[in-house]
C-alpha positions as CSV (number, residue, x, y, z in Angstrom):
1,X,0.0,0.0,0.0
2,X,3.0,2.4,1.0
3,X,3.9,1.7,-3.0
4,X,0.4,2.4,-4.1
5,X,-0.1,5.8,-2.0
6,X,3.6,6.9,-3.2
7,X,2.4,6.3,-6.6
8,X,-0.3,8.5,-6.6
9,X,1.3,11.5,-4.7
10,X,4.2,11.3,-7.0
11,X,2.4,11.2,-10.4
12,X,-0.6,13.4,-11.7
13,X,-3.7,12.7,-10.9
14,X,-4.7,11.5,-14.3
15,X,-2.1,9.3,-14.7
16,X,-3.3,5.9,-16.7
17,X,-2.4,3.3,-13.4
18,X,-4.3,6.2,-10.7
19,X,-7.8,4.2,-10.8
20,X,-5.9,1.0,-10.7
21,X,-4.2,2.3,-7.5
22,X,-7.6,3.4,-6.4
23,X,-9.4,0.1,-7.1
24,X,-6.4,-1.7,-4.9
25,X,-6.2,1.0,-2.0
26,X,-9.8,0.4,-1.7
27,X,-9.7,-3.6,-1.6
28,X,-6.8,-3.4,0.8
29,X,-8.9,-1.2,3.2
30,X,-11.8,-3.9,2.9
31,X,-10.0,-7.1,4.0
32,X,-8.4,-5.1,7.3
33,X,-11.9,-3.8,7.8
34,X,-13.2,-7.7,7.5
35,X,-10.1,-8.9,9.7
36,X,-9.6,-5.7,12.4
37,X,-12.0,-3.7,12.0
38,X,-11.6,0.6,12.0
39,X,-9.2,-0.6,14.6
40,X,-7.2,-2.3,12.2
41,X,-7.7,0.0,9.1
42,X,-7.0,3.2,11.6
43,X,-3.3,1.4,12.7
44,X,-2.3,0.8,8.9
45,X,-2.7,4.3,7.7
46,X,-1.1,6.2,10.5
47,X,2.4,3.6,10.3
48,X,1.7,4.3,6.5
49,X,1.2,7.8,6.3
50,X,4.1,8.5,8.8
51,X,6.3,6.3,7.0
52,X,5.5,8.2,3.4
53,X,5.7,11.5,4.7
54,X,9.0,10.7,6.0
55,X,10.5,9.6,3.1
56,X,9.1,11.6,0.4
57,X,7.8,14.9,2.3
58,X,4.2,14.7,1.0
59,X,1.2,13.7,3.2
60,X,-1.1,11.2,2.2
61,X,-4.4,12.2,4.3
62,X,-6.3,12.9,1.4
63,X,-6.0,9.6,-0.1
64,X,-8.1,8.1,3.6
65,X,-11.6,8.8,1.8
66,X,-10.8,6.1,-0.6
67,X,-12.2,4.1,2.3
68,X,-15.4,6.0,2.9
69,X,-17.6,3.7,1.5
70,X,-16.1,0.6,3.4
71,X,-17.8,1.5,6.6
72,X,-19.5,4.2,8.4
73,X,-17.2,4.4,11.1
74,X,-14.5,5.4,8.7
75,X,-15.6,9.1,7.2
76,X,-12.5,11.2,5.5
């Protein structure tokens, strides 16, 4: 997912592989939902967004409503 996020901050928006990324960030968030719960899905993006904005200065937040529609718990 790091890979996926970095991706997406580091290439324009309309970039042919952005709704690929999309389509995977999104499946990624549903299994952690279905094994952890917001719990689980809360955990990953904080170690993921610290880790990317450590490495490549740019902050992933907006990219957390790609989840929205997972559960209502989760609104970004």
């Amino acid at each position: 997912m790091i890979d996926l996020l970095t991706f997406c901050l580091q290439n324009d928006l309309d970039a042919k592989q952005h709704h690929e990324k999309k389509l995977r960030v999104h499946e990624i968030g549903k299994e952690l939902f279905a094994d952890g719960g917001v719990d689980a899905m809360e955990n990953i993006y904080f170690a993921i967004e610290q880790r990317i904005t450590e490495e490549i200065k740019k902050d992933p937040k907006t990219y957390r409503a790609w989840w929205n529609d997972i559960t209502n718990a989760w609104k970004y």
